[in-house]
N, C-alpha and C positions, 0 to 999 in steps of 0.2 A: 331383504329387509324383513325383519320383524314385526309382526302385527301386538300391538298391546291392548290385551281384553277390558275395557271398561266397565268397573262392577255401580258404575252410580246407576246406570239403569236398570241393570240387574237389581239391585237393592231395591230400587225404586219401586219393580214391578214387585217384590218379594211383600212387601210393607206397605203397596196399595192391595193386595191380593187379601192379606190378613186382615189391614180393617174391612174390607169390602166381605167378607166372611163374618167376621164379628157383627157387623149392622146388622147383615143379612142372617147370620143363625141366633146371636144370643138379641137382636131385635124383636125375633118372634116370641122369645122368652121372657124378657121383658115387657111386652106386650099383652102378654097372656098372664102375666101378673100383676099388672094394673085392672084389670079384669076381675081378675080372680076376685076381687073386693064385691064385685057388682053380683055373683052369684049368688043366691040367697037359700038354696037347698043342700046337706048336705053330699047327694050321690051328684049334683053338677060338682061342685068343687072336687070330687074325688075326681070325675070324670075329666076335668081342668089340669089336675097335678099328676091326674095319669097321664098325660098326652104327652107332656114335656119331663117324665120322671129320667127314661132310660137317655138322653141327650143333653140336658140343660147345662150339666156338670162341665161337661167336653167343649163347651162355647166358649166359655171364658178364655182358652187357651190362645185363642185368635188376638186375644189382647194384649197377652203375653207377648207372643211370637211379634207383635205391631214393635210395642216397648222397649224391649229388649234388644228389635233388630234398631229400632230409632236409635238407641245407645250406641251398639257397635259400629252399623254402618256410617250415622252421619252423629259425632258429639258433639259438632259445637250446634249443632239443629238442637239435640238433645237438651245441650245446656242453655239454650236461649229461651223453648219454648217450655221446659217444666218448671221454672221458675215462674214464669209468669201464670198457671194455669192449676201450681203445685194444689188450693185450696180445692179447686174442683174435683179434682185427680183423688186428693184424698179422702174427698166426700164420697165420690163412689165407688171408690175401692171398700169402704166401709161399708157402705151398703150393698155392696156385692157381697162382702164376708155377711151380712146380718142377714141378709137373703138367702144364703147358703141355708146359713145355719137355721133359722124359719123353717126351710123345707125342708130338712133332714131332721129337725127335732117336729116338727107336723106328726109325722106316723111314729114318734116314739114318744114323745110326751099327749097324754091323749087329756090328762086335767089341763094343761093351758093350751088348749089345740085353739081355740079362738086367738088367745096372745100371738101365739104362731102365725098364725093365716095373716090377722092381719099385719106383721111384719112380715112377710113377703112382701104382702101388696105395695107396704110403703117401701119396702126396701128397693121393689122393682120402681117404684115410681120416683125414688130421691135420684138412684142410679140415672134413671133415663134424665132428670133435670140436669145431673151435674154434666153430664155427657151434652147436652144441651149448650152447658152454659163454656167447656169447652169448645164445641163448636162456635161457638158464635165469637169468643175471642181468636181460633183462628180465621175470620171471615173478614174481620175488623182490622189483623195486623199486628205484630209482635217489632214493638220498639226496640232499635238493637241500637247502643251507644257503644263505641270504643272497640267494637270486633271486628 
């Protein structure tokens, strides 16, 4: 008799592992850019966007790998739950890119180096809201008619 590998919990563990990396590395990233606002001296804020310069980048990937596996491994999960939450989703994808882009123009634009700081700050703090406001729609429940 043959044994059949069951990949739903494979997947399962694959895509609880990745957002649990994601909270946990670009959390502290996010974290430290809600912050960022509150420093008030120039060498703290360098000292701020040194700490998280060489890794912040690399976090985001954890959200990918979550997405991408939610597509493949489970699509009618996929197609149920990014409809309902598409608006959140695309609020903070947005201010992930305006975050990016804040930090990497920070050390190259130095006349609007205030402009800059403070979109990170807001970019890390929209990001964490919408992520927020994702969770709380799964906590609540996704109405599934006719599947």
């Amino acid at each position: 008799m043959t044994q059949v590998l069951d990949f739903v919990p494979i997947w399962t563990l694959i895509l609880g592992m990745a957002v649990f990396f994601y909270v946990l590395l670009d959390g502290f990233d996010l974290g430290v850019g809600m912050l960022y606002g509150f420093a008030r001296d120039t060498p703290s804020r360098n000292t701020i966007m040194n700490s998280i310069a060489p890794i912040w980048d690399g976090n985001e990937t954890w959200l990918v790998l979550g997405g991408l596996g939610l597509l493949a491994a489970f699509p009618l999960a996929f197609a149920i739950i990014i409809p309902a939450v598409y608006f959140p989703i695309l609020l903070m994808l947005l201010a992930l890119v305006f975050r990016g882009v804040a930090f990497e123009f920070r050390f190259r634009d130095v006349e609007h180096k205030t402009f800059w700081d403070h979109g990170f700050c807001y970019g890390s703090a929209i990001a964490t809201f919408a992520q927020g406001v994702v969770l709380g729609a799964f906590i609540q429940g996704f109405e599934v008619a006719g599947r």
